[in-house]
C-alpha positions in Angstrom: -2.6 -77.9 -57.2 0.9 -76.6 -56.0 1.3 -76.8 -52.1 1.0 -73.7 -50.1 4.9 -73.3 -49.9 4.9 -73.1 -53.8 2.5 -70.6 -54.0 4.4 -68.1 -51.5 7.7 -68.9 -53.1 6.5 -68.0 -56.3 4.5 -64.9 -55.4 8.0 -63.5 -53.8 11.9 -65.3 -54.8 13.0 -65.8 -50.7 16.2 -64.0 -51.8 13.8 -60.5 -52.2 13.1 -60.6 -48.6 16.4 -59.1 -47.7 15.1 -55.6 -48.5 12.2 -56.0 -45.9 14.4 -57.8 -43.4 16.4 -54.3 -43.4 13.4 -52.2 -43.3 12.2 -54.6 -40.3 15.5 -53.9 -38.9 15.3 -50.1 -39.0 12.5 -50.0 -37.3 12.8 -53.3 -34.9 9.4 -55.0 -35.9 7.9 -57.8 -33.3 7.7 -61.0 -34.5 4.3 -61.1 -34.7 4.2 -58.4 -37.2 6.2 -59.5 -39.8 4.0 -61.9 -42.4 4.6 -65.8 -41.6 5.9 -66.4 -45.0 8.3 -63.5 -44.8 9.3 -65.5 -41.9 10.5 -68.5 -43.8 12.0 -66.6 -46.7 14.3 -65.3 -43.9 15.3 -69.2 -43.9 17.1 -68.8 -47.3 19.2 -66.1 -45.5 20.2 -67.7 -43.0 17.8 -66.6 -40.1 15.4 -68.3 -38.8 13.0 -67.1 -36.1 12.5 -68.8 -33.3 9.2 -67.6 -31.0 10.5 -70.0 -28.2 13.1 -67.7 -27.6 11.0 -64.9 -26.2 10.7 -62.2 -27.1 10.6 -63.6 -30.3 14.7 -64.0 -31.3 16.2 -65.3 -34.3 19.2 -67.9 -35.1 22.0 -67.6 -37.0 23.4 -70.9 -39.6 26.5 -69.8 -40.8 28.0 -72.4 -43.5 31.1 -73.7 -43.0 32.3 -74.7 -46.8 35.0 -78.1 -46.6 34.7 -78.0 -42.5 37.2 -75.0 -42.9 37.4 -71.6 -40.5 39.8 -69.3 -40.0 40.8 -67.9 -36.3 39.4 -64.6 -37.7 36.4 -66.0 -38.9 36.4 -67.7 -35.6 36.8 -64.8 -33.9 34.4 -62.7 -35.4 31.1 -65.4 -34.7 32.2 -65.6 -31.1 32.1 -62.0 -31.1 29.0 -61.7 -32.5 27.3 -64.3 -30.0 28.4 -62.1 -27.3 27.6 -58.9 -28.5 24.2 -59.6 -30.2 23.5 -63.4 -29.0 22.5 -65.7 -25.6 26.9 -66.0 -26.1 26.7 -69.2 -27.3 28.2 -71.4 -30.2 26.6 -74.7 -31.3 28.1 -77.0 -34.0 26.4 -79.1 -36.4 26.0 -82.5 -37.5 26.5 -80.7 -40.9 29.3 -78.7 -39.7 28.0 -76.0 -39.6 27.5 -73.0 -36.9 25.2 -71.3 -35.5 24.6 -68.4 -33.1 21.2 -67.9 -31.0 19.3 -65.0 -29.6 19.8 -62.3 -32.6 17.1 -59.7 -32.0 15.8 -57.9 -35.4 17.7 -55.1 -35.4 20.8 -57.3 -35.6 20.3 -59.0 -38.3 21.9 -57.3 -41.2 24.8 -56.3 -39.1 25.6 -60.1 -38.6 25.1 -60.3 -42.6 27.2 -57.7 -43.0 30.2 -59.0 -40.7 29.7 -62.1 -42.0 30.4 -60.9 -45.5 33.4 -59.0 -44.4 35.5 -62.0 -43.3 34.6 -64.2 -45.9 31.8 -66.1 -44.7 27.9 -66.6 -45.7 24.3 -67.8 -43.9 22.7 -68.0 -47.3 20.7 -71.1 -48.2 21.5 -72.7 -44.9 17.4 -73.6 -44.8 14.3 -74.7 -46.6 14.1 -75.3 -49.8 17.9 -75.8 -51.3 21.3 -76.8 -50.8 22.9 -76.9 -47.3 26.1 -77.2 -46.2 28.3 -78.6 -48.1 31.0 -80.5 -46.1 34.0 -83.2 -46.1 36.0 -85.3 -44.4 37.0 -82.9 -41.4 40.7 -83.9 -41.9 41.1 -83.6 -45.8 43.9 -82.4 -46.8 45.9 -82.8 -43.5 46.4 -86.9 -43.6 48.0 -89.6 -45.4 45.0 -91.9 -45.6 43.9 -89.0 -47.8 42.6 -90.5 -51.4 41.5 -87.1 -52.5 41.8 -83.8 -50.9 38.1 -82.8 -51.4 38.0 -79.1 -50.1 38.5 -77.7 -52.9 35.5 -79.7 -54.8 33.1 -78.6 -51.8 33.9 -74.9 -52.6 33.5 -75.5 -56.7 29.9 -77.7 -55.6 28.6 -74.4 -54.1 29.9 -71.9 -56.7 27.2 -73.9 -58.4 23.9 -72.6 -56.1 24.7 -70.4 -54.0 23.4 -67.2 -55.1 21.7 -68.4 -57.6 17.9 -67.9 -58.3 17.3 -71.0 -60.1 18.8 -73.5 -58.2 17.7 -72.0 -54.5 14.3 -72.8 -55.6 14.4 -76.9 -55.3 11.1 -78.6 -54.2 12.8 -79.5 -51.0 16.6 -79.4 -49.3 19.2 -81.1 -50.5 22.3 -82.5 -48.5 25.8 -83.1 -50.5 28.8 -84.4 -49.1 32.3 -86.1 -49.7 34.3 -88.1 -47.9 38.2 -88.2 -49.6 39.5 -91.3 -48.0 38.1 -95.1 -48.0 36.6 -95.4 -44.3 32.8 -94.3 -45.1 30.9 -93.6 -41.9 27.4 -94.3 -41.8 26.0 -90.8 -42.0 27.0 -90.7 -46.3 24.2 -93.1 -46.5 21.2 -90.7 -45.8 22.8 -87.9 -47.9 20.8 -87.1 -51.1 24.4 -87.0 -52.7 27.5 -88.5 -51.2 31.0 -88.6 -53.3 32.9 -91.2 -51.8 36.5 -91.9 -52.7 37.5 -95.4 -54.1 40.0 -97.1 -56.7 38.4 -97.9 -60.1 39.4 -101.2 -61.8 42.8 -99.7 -62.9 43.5 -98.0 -60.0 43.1 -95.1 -60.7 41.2 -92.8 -57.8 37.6 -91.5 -58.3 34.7 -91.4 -56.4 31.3 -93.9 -56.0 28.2 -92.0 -55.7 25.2 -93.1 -53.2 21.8 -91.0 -54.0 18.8 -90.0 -52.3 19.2 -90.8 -49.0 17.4 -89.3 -46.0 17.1 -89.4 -42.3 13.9 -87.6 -40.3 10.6 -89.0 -41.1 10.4 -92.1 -43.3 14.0 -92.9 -43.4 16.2 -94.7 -46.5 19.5 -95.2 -47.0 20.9 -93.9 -50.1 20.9 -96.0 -53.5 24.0 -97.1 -55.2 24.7 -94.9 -58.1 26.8 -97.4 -60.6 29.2 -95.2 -61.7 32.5 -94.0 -61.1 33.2 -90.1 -61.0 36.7 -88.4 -61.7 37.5 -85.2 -59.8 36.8 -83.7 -63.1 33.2 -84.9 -63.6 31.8 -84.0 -59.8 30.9 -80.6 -60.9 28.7 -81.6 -63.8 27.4 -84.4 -62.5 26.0 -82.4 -59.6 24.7 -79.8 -61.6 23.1 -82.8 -63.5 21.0 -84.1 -60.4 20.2 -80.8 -59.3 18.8 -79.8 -62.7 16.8 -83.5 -62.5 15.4 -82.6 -58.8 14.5 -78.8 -59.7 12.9 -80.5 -63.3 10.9 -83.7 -62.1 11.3 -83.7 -58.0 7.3 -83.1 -56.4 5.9 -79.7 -55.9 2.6 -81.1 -55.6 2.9 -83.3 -52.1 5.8 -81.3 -50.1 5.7 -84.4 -48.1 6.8 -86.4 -51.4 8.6 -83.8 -52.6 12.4 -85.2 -51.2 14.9 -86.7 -53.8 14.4 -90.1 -52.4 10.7 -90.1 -53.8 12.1 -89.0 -57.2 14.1 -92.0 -57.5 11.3 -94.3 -55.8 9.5 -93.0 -58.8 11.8 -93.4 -62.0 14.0 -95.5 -60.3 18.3 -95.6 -60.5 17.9 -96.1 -64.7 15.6 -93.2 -64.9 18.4 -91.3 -63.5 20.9 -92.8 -65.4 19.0 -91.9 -68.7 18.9 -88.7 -67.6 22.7 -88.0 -66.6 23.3 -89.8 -70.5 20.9 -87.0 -71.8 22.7 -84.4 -69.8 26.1 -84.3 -69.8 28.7 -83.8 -72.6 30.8 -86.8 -71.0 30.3 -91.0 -70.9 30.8 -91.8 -67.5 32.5 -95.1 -66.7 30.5 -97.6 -64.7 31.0 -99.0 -61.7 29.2 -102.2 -60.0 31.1 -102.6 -57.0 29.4 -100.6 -53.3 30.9 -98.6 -51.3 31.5 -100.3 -48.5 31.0 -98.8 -44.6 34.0 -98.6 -42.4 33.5 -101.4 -39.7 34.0 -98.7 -36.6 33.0 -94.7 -36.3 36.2 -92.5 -36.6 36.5 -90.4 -34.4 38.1 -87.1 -34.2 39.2 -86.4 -30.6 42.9 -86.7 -29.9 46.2 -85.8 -31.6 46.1 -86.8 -35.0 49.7 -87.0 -36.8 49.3 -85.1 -40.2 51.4 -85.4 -43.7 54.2 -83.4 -42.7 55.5 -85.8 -39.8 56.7 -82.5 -37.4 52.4 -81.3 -37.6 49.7 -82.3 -35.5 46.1 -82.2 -35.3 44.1 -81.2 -32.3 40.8 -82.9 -32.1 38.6 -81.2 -29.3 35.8 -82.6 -27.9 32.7 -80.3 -27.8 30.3 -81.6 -25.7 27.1 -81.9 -27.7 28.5 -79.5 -29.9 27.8 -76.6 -27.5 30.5 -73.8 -26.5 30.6 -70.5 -25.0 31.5 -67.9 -27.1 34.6 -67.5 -24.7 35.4 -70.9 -25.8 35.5 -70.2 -29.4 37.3 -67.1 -29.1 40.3 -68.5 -27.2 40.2 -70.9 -29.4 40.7 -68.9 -32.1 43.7 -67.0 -30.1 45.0 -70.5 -29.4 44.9 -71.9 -32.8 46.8 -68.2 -34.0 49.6 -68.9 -30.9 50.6 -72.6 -31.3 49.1 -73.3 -35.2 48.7 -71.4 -38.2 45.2 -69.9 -37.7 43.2 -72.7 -39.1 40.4 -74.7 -37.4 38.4 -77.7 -38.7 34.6 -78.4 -38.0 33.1 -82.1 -37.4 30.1 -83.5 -38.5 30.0 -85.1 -35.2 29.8 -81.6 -33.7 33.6 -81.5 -32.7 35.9 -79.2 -33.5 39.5 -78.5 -34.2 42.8 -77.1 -34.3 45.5 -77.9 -37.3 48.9 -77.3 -38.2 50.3 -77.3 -34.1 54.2 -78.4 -34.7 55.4 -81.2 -32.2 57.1 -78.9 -29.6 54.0 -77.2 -29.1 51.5 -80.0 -28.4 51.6 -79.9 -24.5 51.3 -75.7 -24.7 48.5 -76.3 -27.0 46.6 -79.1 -25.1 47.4 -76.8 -22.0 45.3 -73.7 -23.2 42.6 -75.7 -24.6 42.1 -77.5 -21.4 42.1 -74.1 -19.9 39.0 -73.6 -22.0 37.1 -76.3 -20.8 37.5 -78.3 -24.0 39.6 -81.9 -24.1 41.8 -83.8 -26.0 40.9 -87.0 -23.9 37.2 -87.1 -24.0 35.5 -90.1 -22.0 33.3 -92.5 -24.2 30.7 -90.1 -22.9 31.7 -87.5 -25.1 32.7 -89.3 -27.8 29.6 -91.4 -28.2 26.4 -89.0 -27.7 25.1 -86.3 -29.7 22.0 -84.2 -29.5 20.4 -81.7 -32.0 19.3 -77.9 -30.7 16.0 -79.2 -29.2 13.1 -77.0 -28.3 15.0 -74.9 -26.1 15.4 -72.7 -29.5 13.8 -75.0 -32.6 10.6 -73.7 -33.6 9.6 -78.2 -34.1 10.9 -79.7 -31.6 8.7 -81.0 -29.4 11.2 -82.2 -26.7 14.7 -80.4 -25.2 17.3 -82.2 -26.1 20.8 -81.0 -24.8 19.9 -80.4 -21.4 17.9 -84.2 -21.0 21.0 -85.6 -23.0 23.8 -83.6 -20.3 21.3 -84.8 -17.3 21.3 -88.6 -18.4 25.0 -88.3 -19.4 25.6 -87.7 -16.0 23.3 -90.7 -14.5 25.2 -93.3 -16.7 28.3 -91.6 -15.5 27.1 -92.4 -11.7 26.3 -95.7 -12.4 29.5 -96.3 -14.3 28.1 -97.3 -17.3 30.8 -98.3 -20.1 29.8 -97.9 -23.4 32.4 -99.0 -25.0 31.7 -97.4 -28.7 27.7 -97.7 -28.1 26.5 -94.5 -29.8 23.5 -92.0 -28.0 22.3 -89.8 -30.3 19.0 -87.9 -29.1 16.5 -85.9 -31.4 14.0 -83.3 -30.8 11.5 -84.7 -33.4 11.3 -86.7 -36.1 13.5 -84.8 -38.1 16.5 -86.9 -37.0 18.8 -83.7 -36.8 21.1 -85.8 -34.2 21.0 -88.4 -36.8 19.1 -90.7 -34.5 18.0 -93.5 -37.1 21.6 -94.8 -37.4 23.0 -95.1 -33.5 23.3 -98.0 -31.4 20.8 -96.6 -29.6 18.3 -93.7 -30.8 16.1 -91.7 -29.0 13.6 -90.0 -31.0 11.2 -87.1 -28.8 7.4 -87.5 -28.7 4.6 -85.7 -26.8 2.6 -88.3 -25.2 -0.5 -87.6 -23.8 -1.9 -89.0 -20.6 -5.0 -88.0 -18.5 -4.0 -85.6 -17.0 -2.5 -84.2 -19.6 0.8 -84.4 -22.0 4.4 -84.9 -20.9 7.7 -84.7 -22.4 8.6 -88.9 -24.0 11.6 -90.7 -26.1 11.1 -93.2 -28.8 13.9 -95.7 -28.2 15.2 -97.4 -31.1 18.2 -99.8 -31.2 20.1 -101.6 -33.9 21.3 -98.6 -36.0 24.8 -97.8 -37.3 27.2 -100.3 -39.1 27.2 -104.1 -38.8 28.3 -105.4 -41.9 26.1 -102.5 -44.1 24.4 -99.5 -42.9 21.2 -100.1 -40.8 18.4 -98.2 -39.3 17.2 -98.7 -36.1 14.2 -100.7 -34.5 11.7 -99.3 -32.6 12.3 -101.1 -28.8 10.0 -98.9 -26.4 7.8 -95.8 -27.3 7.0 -93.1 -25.2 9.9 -93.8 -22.4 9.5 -90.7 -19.7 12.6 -88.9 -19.0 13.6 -90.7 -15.4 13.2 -93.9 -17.0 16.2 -93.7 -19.6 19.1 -94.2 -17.4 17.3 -97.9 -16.7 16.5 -98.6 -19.7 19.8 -97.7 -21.6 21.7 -99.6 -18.8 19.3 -102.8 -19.5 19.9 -102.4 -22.8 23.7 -102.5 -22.5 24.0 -104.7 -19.7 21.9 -107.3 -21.9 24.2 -107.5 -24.7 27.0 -107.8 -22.7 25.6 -110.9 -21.1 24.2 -112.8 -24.3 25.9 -111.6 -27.6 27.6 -113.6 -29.4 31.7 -113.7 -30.0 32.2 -110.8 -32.3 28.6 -109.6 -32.3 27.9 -105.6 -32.0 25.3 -103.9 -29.7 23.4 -102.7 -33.0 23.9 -106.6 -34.3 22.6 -108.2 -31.4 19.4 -105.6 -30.3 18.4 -106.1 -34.4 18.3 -109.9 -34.0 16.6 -109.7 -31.3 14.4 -107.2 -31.8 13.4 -108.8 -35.3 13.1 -112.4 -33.8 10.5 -110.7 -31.5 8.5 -109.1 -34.3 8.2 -112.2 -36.2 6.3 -113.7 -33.5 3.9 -111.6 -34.2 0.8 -112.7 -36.4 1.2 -110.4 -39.1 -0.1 -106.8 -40.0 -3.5 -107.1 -39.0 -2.0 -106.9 -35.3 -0.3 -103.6 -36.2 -2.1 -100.5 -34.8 -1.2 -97.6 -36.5 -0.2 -94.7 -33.9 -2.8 -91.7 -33.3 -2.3 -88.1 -32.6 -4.0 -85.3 -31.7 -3.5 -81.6 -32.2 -3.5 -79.9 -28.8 -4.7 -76.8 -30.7 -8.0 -77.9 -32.6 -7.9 -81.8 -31.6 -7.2 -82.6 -35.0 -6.9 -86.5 -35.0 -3.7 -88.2 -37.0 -2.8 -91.3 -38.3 0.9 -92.2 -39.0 4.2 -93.2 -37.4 4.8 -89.6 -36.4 2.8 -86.2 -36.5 2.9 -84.2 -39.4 5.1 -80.9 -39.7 1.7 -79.3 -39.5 -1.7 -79.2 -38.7 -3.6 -79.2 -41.9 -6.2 -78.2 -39.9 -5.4 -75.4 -37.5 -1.6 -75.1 -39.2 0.3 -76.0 -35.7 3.7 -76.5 -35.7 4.7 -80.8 -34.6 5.2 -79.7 -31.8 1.3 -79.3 -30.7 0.3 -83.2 -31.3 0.7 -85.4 -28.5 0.5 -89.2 -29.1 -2.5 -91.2 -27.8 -0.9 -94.7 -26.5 -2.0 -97.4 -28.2 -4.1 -100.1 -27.0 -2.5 -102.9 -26.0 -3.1 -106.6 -25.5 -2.9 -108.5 -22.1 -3.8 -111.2 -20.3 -6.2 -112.0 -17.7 -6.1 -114.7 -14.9 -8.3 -117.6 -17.3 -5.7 -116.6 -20.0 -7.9 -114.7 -22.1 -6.4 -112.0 -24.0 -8.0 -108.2 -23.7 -7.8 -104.6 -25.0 -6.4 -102.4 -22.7 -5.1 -98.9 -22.7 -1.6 -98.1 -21.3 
């Protein structure tokens, strides 16, 4: 039997929604009115509801194709913040934007004006293909291989708007990166195009597949092929067609690409893409290989043409005011061309500024409140929307991640390239799996009651290859990060070894604790419970929902587990934290 999601899609396409999403809008229709699965077909439109927001608001993804905006589409989204919106801007880890506190009635009128300047919010959520970006330079560098903007833009003409391939069993993340220093986020990408030499020199791309962050992690698998710019297109549509064909509709939680190629494994693909496509494509045994540092994009970044510069601003946490992004736009129109650049790690900025110009530019932009010269502060955290406006979170995010930002500050904490990265849930939207340190929100409950908690894990990022990271403390409270993050660092500063890394050291250490261990049997599997129907379950994290009451995540709270400890004879007991 299908899951429940199946059944609704199929009963109604999400793109016939839009008719009722206008006739809502003519008559402003509470929240509570409109049917819950009208609710999420609103996702594939780019709207999602958010009853956090009270009264019962809405938020706006708009896709940002290649990382590319114009100052008019700029403009226009910083308008619409303030006129309809709380008047703020977030960016993405995807590069995208979004816009928070639409009421109803606003809706279509943010469609429209969208529309108008050449910009979309469809199939930015649920089940199909999101944002497809690039390397936020491409285009602009000389380390380019490939400029890969134009082969985002022909990778959407392939789904968006399209009945068939909106209706995928789950999301699906594509990506390229056009020159040869592959960050760590390509690896949990269900398809990342990564630009190498081939044998004869010749430049193409290597293809990972099927990775994820959020719950139950995996990096990607090593596609052994190698792609021309001429094949990406087909190839694409290939996998696609294999996901939509084969990918679960049975298990939703099964139903990611990743579990697909757990299941026929990287030959059953490969058989496929033979079947498939009109082309032999040329194989390729060597990796991809990750860059040994994050790039970053904050500072003045000389481009191609030697009298042009790049203006890499740093947006704290990715959020703005929609003053910000409106003067930007101004500014990028008075010292550049017009064009501004997204990041995936929720930057953005400003291209084309000619040489005499760079202080006038820097000037204004400062003026705004955004930096050229960010501290490692800046550079090094990121946090996703939080429950502040996510519908599943079951922590805030940006204001806890500001708030200990500024007691590392205080106690003049140095980083030194040690990435923060906080998530709301398990979802991983901050991309919390692969940072030096990651810290992953929980509901814990206590007895009085349940309280706002972080996971802590350490050990992710780079190190050789692309790593997760280790669990290191569960259910920290709040106040007790700035400690623990300073232990953390101040640790490996004292102990590591000559050209160890943070991530290096805490997963050699972490490991070499764990082995210690007896085995499995010690393992206790974490328990949670629904605050809505005390539902009881078992797993490393709560499910999405309730399958008995149908609560969002964000209802279970984590009983702490049992623990072992010693008394004064040096007998070991059970005893609960």
């Amino acid at each position: 039997m299908a899951n429940p999601v199946e059944v609704w899609k199929s009963e109604k396409h999400p793109f016939d929604v839009w008719s009722d999403v206008e006739a809502h809008a003519a008559t402003s229709t509470p929240m509570d009115q409109i049917p819950s699965q009208d609710l999420e077909r609103m996702k594939w439109h780019g709207f999602f509801y958010r009853k956090r927001d009270s009264p019962g608001r809405y938020m706006n993804r708009i896709r940002i194709t290649a990382n590319e905006m114009t100052a008019e589409q700029a403009k226009e989204i910083a308008l619409m913040a303030y006129e309809y919106g709380h008047g703020i801007v977030d960016v993405t880890t995807r590069a995208n934007v979004q816009i928070q506190g639409l009421e109803i009635c606003h809706l279509p009128k943010v469609a429209g004006r969208l529309e108008k300047i050449g910009l979309t919010a469809k199939q930015t959520g649920h089940d199909n293909i999101r944002n497809v970006f690039g390397h936020p330079f491409s285009g602009l560098m000389s380390h380019d291989l490939i400029d890969t903007r134009q082969l985002c833009r022909d990778v959407d003409a392939i789904y968006l708007n399209s009945r068939e391939f909106s209706d995928l069993p789950r999301k699906l993340n594509i990506c390229f990166n056009g020159t040869e220093n592959h960050p760590a986020h390509f690896w949990t990408q269900d398809i990342s195009f990564l630009a190498a030499h081939n044998a004869d020199g010749e430049v193409g791309f290597q293809v990972l597949l099927a990775g994820t962050q959020g719950q139950n992690p995996r990096l990607a698998w090593h596609l052994p092929l190698f792609v021309y710019s001429h094949q990406v297109v087909s190839l694409t549509r290939a996998i696609i067609e294999l996901f939509r064909a084969k990918g679960s509709r049975e298990k939703r939680n099964n139903a990611r690409l990743r579990f697909l190629v757990e299941e026929i494994g990287i030959s059953g693909v490969l058989e496929w893409l033979e079947e498939k496509l009109p082309f032999r494509l040329e194989p390729s045994i060597s990796e991809p290989v990750p860059t040994a540092m994050a790039e970053e994009f904050v500072g003045w970044f000389r481009q191609n043409d030697p009298k042009l510069w790049t203006m890499g601003l740093s947006v704290p946490l990715g959020r703005m005011t929609w003053r910000q992004l409106e003067g930007l736009a101004i500014l990028s129109r008075k010292w550049g061309d017009g064009q501004l650049r997204t990041t995936q790690e929720q930057g953005i900025a400003v291209v084309n500024i000619p040489t005499g110009f760079k202080s006038a530019a820097a000037t204004d932009a400062a003026a705004l409140g955004l930096s050229v010269y960010a501290d490692e502060y800046d550079l090094n955290t990121m946090a996703c929307t939080g429950s502040q406006f996510c519908n599943i979170a079951v922590t805030e995010t940006k204001g806890h991640m500001f708030q200990l930002i500024e007691k590392l500050r205080k106690r003049a904490l140095k980083l030194h390239g040690i990435r923060i990265h906080m998530s709301g849930c398990p979802s991983s939207c901050a991309q919390h799996f692969t940072a030096d340190i990651g810290l992953k929100g929980v509901r814990v409950r206590r007895l009085l009651g349940t309280r706002e908690g972080f996971d802590v894990l350490l050990g992710g990022g780079i190190s050789g290859q692309v790593h997760m990271g280790l669990p290191y403390r569960m259910g920290v409270d709040i106040g007790q990060l700035p400690t623990l993050i300073e232990e953390a660092v101040h640790e490996y500063y004292l102990r590591h070894k000559p050209g160890q890394t943070f991530s290096s050291y805490w997963r050699d250490r972490i490991q070499a604790e764990e082995a210690k261990k007896v085995g499995d049997a010690d393992y206790i599997v974490p328990t949670w419970v629904c605050d809505g129907c005390d539902h009881h379950h078992h797993g490393e994290d709560p499910p999405v929902f309730c399958p008995s009451c149908a609560g969002l995540r964000r209802l279970f709270a984590r009983v702490e587990a049992p623990t072992l400890t010693e008394d004064s004879s040096g007998i070991a007991k059970l005893v609960t934290a």
